[in-house]
MOPAC internal coordinates of N, CA, C and O (Angstrom, degrees):
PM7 1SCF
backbone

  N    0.0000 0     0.00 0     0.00 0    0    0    0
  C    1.4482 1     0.00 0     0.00 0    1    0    0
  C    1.5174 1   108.89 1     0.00 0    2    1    0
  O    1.2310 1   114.38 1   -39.19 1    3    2    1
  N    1.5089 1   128.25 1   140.81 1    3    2    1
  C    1.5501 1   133.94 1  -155.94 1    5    3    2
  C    2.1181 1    69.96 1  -121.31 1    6    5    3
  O    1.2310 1   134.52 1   -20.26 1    7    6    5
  N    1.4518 1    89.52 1   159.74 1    7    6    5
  C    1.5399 1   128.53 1   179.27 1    9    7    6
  C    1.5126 1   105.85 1  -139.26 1   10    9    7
  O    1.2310 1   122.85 1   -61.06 1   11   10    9
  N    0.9783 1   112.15 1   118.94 1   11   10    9
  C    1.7839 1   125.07 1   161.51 1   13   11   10
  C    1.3718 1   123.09 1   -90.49 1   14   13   11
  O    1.2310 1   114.73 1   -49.97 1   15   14   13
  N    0.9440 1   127.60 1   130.03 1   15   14   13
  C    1.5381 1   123.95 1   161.20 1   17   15   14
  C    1.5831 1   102.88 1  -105.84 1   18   17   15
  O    1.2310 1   124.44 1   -54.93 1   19   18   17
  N    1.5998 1   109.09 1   125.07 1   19   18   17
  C    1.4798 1   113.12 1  -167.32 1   21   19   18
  C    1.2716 1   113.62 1    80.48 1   22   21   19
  O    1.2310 1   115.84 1    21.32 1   23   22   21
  N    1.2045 1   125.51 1  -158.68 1   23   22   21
  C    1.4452 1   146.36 1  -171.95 1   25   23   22
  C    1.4032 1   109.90 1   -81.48 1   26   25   23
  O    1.2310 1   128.82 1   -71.64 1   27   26   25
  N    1.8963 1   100.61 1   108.36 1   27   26   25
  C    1.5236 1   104.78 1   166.12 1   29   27   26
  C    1.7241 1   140.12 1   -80.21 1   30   29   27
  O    1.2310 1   117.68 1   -12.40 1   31   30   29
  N    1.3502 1   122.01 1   167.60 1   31   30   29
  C    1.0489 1    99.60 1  -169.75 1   33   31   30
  C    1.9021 1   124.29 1   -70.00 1   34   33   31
  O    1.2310 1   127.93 1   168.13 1   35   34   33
  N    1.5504 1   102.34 1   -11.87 1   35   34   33
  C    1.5148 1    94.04 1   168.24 1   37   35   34
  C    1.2858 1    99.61 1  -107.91 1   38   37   35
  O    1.2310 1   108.55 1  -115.03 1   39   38   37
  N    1.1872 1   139.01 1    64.97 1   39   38   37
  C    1.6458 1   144.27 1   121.16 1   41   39   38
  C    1.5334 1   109.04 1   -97.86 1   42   41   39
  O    1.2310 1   120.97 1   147.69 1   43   42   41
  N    1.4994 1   115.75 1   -32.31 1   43   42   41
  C    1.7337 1   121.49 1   175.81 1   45   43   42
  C    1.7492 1    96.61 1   -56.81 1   46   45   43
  O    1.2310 1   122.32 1   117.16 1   47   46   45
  N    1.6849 1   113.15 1   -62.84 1   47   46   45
  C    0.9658 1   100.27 1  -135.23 1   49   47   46
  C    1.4219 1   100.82 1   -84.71 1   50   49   47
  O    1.2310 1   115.41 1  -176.97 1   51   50   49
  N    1.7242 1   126.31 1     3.03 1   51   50   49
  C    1.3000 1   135.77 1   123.56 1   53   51   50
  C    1.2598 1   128.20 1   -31.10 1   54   53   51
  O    1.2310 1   114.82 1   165.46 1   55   54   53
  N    1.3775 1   127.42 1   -14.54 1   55   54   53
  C    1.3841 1   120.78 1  -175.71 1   57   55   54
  C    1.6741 1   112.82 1   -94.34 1   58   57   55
  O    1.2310 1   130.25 1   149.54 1   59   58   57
  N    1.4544 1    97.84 1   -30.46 1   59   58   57
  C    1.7523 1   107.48 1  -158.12 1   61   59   58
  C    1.3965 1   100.85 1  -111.36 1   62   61   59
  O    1.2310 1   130.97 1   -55.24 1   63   62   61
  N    1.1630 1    96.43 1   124.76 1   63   62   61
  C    1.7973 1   125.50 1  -169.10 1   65   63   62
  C    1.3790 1    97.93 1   -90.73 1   66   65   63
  O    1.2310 1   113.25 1   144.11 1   67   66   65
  N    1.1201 1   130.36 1   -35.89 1   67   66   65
  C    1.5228 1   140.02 1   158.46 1   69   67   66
  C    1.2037 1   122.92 1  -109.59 1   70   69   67
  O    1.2310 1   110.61 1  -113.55 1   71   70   69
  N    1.0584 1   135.25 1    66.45 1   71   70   69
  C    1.3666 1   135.56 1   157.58 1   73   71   70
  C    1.8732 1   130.45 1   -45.13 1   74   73   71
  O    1.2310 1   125.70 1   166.09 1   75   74   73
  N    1.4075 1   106.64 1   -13.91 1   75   74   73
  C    1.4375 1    93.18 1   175.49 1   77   75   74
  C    1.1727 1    93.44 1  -148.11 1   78   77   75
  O    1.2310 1   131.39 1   -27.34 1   79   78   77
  N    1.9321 1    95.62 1   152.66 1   79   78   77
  C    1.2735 1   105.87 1  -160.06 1   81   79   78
  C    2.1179 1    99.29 1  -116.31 1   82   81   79
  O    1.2310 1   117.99 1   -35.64 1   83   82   81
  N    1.2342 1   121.43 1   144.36 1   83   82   81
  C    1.0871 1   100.69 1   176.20 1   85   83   82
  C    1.5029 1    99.69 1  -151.10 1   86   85   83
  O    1.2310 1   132.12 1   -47.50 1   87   86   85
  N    1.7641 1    94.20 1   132.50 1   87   86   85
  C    1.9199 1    96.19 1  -178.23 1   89   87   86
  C    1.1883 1   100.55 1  -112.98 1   90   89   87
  O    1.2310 1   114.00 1     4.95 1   91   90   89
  N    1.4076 1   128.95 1  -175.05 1   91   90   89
  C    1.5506 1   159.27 1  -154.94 1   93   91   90
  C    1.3958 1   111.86 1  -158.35 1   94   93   91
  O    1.2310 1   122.53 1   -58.87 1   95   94   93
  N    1.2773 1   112.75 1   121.13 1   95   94   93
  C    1.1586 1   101.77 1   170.17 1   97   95   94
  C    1.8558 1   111.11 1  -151.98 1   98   97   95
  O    1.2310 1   110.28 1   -40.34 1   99   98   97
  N    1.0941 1   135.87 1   139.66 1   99   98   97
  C    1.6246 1   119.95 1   171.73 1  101   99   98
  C    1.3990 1   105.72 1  -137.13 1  102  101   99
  O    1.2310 1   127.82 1   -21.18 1  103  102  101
  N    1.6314 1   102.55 1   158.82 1  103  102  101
  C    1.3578 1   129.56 1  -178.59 1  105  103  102
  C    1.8402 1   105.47 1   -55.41 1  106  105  103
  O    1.2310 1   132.86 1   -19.86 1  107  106  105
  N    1.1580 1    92.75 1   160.14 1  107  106  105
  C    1.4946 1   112.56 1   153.21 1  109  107  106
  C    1.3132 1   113.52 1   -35.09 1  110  109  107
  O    1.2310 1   124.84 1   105.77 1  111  110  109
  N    1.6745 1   108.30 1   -74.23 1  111  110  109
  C    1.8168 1   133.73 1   171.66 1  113  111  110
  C    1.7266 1   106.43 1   -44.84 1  114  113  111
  O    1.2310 1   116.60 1   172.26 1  115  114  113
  N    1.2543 1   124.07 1    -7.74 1  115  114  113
  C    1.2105 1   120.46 1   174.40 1  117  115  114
  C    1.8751 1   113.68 1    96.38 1  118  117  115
  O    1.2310 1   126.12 1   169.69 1  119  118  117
  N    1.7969 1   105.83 1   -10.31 1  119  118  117
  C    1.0532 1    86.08 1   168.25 1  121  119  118
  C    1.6435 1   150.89 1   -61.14 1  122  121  119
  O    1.2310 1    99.65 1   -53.23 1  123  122  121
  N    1.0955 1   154.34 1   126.77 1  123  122  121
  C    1.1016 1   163.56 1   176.63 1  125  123  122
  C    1.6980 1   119.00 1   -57.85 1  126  125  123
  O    1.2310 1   113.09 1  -104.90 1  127  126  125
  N    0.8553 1   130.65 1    75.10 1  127  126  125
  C    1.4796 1   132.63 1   160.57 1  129  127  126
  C    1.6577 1   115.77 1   -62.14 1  130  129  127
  O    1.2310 1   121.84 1   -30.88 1  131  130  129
  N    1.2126 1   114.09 1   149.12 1  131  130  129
  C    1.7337 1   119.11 1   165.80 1  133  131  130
  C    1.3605 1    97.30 1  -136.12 1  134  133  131
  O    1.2310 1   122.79 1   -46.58 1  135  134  133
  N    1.1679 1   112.26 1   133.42 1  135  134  133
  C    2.3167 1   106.24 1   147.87 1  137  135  134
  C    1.3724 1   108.70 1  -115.64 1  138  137  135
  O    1.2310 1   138.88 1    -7.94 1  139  138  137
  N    1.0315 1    81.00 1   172.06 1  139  138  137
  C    2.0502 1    88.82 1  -166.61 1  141  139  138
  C    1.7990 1    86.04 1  -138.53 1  142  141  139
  O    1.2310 1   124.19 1   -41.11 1  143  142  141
  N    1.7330 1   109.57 1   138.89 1  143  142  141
  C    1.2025 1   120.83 1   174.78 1  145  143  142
  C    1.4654 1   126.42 1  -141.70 1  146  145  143
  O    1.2310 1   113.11 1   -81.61 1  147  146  145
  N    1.5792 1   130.62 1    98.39 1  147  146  145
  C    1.2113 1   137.47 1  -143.60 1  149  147  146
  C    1.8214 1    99.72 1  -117.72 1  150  149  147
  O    1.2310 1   131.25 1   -78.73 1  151  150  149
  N    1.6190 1    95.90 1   101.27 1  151  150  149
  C    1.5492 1   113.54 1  -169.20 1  153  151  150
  C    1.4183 1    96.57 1   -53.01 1  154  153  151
  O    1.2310 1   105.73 1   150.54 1  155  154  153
  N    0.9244 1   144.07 1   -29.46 1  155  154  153
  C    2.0207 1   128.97 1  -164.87 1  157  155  154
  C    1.6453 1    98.14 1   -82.59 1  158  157  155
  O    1.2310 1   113.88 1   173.46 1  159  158  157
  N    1.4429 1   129.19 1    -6.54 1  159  158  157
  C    1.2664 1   117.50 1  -175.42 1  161  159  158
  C    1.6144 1   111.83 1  -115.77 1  162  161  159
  O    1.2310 1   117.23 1   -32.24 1  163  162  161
  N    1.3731 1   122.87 1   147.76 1  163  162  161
  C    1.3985 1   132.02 1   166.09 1  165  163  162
  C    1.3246 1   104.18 1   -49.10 1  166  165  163
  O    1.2310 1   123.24 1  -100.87 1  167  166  165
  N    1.4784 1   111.39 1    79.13 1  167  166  165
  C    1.5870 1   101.43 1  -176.61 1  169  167  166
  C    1.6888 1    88.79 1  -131.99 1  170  169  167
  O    1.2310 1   121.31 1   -18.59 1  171  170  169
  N    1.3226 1   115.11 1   161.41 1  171  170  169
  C    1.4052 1   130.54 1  -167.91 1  173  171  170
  C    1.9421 1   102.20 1  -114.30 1  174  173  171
  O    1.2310 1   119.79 1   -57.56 1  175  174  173
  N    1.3032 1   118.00 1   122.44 1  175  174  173
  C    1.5838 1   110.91 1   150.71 1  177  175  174
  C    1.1345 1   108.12 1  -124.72 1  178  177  175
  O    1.2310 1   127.10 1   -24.20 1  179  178  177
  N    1.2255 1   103.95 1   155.80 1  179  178  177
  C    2.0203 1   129.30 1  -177.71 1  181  179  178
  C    1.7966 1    93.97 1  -110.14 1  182  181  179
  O    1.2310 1   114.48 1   -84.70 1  183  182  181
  N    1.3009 1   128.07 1    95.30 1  183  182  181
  C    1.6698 1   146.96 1   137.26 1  185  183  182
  C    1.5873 1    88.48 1   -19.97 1  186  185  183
  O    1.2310 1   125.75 1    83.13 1  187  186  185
  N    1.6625 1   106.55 1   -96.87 1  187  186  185
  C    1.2080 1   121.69 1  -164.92 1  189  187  186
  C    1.1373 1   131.26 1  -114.25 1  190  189  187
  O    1.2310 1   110.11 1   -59.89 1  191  190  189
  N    1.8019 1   136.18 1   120.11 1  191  190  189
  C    1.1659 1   133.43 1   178.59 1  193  191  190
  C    1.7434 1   109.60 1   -56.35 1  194  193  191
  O    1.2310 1   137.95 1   -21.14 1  195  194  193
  N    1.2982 1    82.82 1   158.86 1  195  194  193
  C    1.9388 1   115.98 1   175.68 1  197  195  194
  C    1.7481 1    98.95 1   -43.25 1  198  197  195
  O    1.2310 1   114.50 1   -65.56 1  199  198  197
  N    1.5590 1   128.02 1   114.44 1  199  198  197
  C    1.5954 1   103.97 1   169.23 1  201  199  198
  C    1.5181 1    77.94 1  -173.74 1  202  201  199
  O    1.2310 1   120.44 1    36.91 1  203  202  201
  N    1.3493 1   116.76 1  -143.09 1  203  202  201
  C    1.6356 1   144.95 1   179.84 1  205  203  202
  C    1.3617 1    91.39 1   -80.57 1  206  205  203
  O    1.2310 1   129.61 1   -40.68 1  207  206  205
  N    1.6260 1    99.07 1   139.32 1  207  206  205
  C    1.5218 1   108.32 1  -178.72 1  209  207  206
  C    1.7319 1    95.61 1   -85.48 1  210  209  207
  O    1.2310 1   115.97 1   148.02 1  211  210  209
  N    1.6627 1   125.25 1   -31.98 1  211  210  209
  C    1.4832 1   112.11 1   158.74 1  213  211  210
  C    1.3373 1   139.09 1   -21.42 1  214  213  211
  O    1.2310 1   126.32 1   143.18 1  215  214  213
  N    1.8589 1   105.46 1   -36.82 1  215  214  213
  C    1.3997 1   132.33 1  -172.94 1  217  215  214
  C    1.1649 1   109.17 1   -97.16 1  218  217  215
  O    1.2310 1   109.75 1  -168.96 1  219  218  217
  N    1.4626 1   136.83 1    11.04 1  219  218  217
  C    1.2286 1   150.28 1   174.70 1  221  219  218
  C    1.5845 1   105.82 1   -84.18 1  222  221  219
  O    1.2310 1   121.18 1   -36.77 1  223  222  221
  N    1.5994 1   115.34 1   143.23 1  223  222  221
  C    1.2746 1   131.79 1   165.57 1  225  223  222
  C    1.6910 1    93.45 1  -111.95 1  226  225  223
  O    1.2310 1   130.02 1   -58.04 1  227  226  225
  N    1.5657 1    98.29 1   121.96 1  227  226  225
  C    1.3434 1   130.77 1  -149.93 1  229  227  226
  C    1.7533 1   112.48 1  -127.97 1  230  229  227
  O    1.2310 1   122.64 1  -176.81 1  231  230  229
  N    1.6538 1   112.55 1     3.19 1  231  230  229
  C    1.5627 1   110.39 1  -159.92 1  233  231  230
  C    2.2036 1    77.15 1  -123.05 1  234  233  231
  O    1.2310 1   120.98 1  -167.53 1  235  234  233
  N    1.1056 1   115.74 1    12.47 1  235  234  233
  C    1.5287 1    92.68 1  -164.76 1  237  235  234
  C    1.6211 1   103.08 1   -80.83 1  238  237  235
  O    1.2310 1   120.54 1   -49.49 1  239  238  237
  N    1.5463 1   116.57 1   130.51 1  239  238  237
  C    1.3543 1   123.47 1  -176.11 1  241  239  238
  C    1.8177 1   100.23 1  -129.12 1  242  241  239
  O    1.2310 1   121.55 1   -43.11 1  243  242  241
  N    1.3582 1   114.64 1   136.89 1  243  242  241
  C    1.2048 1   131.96 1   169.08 1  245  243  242
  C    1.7657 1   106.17 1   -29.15 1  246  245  243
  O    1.2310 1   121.20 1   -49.08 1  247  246  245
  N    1.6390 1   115.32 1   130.92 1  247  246  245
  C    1.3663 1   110.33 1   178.64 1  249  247  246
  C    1.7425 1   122.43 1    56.94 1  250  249  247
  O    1.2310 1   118.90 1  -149.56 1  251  250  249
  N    1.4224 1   119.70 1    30.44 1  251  250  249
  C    1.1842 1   127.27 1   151.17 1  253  251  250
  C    1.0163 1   112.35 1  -131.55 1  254  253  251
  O    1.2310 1   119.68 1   -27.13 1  255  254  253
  N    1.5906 1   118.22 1   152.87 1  255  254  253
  C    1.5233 1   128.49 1  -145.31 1  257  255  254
  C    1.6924 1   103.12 1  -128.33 1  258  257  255
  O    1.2310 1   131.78 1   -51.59 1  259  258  257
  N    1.2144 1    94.86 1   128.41 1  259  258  257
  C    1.8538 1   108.12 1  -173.27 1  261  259  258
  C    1.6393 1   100.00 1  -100.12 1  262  261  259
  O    1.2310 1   129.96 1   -48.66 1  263  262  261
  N    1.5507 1    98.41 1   131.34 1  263  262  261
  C    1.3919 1    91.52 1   156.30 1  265  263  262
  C    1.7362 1   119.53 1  -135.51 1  266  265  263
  O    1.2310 1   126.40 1  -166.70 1  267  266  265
  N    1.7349 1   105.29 1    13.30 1  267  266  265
  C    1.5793 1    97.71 1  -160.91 1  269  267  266
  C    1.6746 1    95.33 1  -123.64 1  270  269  267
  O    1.2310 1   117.70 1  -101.91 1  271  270  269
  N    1.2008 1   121.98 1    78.09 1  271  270  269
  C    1.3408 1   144.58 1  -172.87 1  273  271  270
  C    1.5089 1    96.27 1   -87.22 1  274  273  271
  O    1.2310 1   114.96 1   127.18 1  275  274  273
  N    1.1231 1   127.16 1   -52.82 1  275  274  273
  C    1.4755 1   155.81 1   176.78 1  277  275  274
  C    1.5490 1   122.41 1   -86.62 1  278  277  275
  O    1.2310 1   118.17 1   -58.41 1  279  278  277
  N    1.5834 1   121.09 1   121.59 1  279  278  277
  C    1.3729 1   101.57 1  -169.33 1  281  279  278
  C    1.6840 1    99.40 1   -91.83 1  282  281  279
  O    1.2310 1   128.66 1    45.84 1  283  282  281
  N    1.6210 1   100.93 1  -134.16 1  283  282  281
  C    1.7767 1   104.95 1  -179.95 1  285  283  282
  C    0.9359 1   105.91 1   -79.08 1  286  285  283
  O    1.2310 1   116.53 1   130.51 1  287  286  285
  N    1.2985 1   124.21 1   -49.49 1  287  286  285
  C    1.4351 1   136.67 1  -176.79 1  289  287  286
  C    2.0652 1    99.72 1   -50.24 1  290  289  287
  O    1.2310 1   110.54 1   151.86 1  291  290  289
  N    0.8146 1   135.39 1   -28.14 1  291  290  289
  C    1.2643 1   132.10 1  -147.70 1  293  291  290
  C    1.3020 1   134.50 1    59.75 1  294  293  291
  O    1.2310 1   128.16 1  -147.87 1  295  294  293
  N    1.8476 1   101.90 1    32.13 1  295  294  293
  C    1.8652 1   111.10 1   171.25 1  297  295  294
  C    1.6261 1   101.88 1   -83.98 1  298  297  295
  O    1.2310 1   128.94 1   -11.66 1  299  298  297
  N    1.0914 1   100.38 1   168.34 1  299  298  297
  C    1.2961 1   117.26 1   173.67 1  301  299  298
  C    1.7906 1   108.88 1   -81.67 1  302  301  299
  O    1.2310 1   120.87 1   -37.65 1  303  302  301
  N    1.3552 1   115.94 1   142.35 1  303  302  301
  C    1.6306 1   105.54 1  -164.42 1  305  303  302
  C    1.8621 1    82.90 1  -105.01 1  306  305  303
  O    1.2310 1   111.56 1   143.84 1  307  306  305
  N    1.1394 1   133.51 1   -36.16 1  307  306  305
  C    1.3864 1   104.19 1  -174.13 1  309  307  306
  C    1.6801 1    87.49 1  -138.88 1  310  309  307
  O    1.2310 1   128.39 1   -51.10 1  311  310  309
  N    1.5644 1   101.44 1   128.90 1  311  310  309
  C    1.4392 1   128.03 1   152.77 1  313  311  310
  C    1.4542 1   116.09 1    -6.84 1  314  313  311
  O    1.2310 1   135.49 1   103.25 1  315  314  313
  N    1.7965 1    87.62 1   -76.75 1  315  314  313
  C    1.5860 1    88.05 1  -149.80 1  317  315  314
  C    1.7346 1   100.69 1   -82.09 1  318  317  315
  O    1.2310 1   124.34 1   168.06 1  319  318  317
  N    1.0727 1   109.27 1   -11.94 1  319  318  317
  C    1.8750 1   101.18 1  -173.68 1  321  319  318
  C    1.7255 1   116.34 1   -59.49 1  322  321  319
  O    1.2310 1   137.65 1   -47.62 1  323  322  321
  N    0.9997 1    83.40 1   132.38 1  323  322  321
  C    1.8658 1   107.24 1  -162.25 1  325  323  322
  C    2.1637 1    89.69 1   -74.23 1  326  325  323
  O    1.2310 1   126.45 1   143.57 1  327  326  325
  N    1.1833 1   105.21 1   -36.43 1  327  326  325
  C    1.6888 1    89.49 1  -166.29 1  329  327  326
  C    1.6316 1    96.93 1  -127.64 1  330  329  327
  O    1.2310 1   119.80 1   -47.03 1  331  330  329
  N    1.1438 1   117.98 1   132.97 1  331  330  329
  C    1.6722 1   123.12 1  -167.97 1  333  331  330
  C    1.2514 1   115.23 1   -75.37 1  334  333  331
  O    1.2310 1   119.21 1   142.70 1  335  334  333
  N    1.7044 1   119.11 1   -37.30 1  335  334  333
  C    1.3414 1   143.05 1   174.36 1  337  335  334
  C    1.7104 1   119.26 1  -131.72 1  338  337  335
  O    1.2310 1   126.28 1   -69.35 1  339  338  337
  N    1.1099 1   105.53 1   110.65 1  339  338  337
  C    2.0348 1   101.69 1  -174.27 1  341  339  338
  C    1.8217 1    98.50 1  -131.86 1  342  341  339
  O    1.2310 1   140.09 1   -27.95 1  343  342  341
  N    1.2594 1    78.62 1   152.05 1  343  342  341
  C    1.7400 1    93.38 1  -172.98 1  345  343  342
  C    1.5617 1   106.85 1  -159.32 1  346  345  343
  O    1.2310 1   127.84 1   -28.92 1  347  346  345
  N    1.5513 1   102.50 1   151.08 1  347  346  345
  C    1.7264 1   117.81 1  -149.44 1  349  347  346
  C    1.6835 1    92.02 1  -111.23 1  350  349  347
  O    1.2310 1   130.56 1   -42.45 1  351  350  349
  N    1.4784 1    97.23 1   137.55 1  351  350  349
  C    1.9342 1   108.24 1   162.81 1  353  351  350
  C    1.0716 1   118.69 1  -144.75 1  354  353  351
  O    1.2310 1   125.86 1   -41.63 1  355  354  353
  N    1.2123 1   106.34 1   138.37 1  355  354  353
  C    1.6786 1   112.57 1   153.34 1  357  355  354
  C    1.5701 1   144.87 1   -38.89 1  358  357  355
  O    1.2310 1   134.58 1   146.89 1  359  358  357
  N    1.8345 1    89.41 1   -33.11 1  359  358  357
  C    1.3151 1   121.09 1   178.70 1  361  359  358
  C    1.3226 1   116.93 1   -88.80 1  362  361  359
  O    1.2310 1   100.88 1   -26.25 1  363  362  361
  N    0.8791 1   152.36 1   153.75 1  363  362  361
  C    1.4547 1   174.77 1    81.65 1  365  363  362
  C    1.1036 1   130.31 1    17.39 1  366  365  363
  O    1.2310 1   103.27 1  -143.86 1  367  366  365
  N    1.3761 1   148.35 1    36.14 1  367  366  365
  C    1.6930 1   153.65 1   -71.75 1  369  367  366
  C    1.4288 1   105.00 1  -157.43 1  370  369  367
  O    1.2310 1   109.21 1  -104.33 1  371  370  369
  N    0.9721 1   137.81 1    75.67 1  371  370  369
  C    1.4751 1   132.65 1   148.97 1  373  371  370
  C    1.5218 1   152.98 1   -21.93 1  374  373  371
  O    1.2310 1   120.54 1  -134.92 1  375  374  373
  N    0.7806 1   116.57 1    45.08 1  375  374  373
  C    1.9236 1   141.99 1  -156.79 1  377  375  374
  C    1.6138 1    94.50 1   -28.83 1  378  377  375
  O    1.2310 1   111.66 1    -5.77 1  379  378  377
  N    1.1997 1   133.33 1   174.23 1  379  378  377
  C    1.3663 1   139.62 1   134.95 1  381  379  378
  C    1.4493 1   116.57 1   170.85 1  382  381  379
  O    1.2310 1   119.98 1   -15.07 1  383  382  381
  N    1.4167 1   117.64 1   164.93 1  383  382  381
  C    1.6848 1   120.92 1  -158.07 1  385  383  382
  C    1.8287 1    93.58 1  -120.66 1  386  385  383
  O    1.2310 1   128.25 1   -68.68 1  387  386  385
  N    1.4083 1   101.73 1   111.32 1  387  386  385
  C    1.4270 1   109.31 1   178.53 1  389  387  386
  C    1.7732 1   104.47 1   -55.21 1  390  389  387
  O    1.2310 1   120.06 1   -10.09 1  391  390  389
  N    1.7183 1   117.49 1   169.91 1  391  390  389
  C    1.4198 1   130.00 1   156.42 1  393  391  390
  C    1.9508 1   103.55 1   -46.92 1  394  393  391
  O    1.2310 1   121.87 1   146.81 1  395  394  393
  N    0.8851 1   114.03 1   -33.19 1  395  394  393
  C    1.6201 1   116.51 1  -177.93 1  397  395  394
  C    1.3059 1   108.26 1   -83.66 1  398  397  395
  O    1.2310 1   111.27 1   172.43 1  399  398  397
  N    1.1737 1   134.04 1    -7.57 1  399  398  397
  C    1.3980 1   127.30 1  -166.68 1  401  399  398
  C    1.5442 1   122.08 1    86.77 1  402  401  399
  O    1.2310 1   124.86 1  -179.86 1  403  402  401
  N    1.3610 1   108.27 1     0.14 1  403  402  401
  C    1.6288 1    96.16 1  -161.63 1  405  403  402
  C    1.6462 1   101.16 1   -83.41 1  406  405  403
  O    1.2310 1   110.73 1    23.22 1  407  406  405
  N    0.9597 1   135.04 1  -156.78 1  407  406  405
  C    1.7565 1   147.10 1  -138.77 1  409  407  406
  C    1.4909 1    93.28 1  -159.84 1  410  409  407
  O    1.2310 1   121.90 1   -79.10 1  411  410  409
  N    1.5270 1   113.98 1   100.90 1  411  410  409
  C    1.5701 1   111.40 1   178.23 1  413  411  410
  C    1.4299 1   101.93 1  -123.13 1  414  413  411
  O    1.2310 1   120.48 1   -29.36 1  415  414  413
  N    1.3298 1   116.70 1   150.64 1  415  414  413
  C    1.5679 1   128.68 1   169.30 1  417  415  414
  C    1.3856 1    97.12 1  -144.60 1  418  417  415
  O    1.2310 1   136.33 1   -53.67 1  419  418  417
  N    1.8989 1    85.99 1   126.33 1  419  418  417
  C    1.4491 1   107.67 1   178.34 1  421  419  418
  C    1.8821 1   104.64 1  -107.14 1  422  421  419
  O    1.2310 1   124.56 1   -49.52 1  423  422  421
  N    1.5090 1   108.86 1   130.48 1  423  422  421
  C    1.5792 1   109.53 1   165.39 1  425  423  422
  C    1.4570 1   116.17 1   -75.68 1  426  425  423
  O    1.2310 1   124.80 1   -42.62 1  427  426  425
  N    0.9703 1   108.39 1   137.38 1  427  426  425
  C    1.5590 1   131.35 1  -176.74 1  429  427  426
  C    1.5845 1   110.23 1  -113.66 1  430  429  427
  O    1.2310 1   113.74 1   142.96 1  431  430  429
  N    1.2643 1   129.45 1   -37.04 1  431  430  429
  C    1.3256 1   119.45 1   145.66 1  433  431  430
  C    1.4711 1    85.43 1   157.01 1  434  433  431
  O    1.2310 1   120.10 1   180.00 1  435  434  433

């Protein structure tokens, strides 16, 4: 049997309606990047690279979901943003790009 003094970890993980954070982002060359970011762990994300704070995406708030990183044209709308499209879950979600190209997410629970 575990004892807490203060706030345990299933009252935290009671708190967060979104617990994981996951962006998208690809190269010029077409590569495809993902990060995955799981609030209960000492884990680090970078929003926005080193550049002009002009080139900064500046509205990002915990549990809201970006999808217009990219305009019509397919430019990039801000410089310095590290992920083009990011979106928040509850779930535990496994991203990956089949031999065919397709876009799969596996639940993990």
């Amino acid at each position: 049997m575990s004892y807490y003094i203060g706030v345990s970890p299933g009252d935290v993980i009671g708190t967060l309606s979104k617990r994981y954070f996951y962006g998208l982002r690809r190269t010029d060359n077409g590569e495809v990047f993902h990060g995955k970011y799981d609030q209960l762990r000492a884990e680090s994300l970078t929003i926005n690279n080193s550049g002009e704070s002009i080139d900064n995406y500046n509205n990002f708030e915990e549990g809201q979901d970006f999808f217009e990183g990219r305009d019509v044209n397919h430019e990039i709308v801000y410089d310095n943003l590290n992920y083009e499209q990011f979106r928040w879950d509850s779930r535990n979600l496994t991203y990956s790009i089949s031999a065919n190209g397709d876009f799969i997410v596996k639940t993990n629970g």
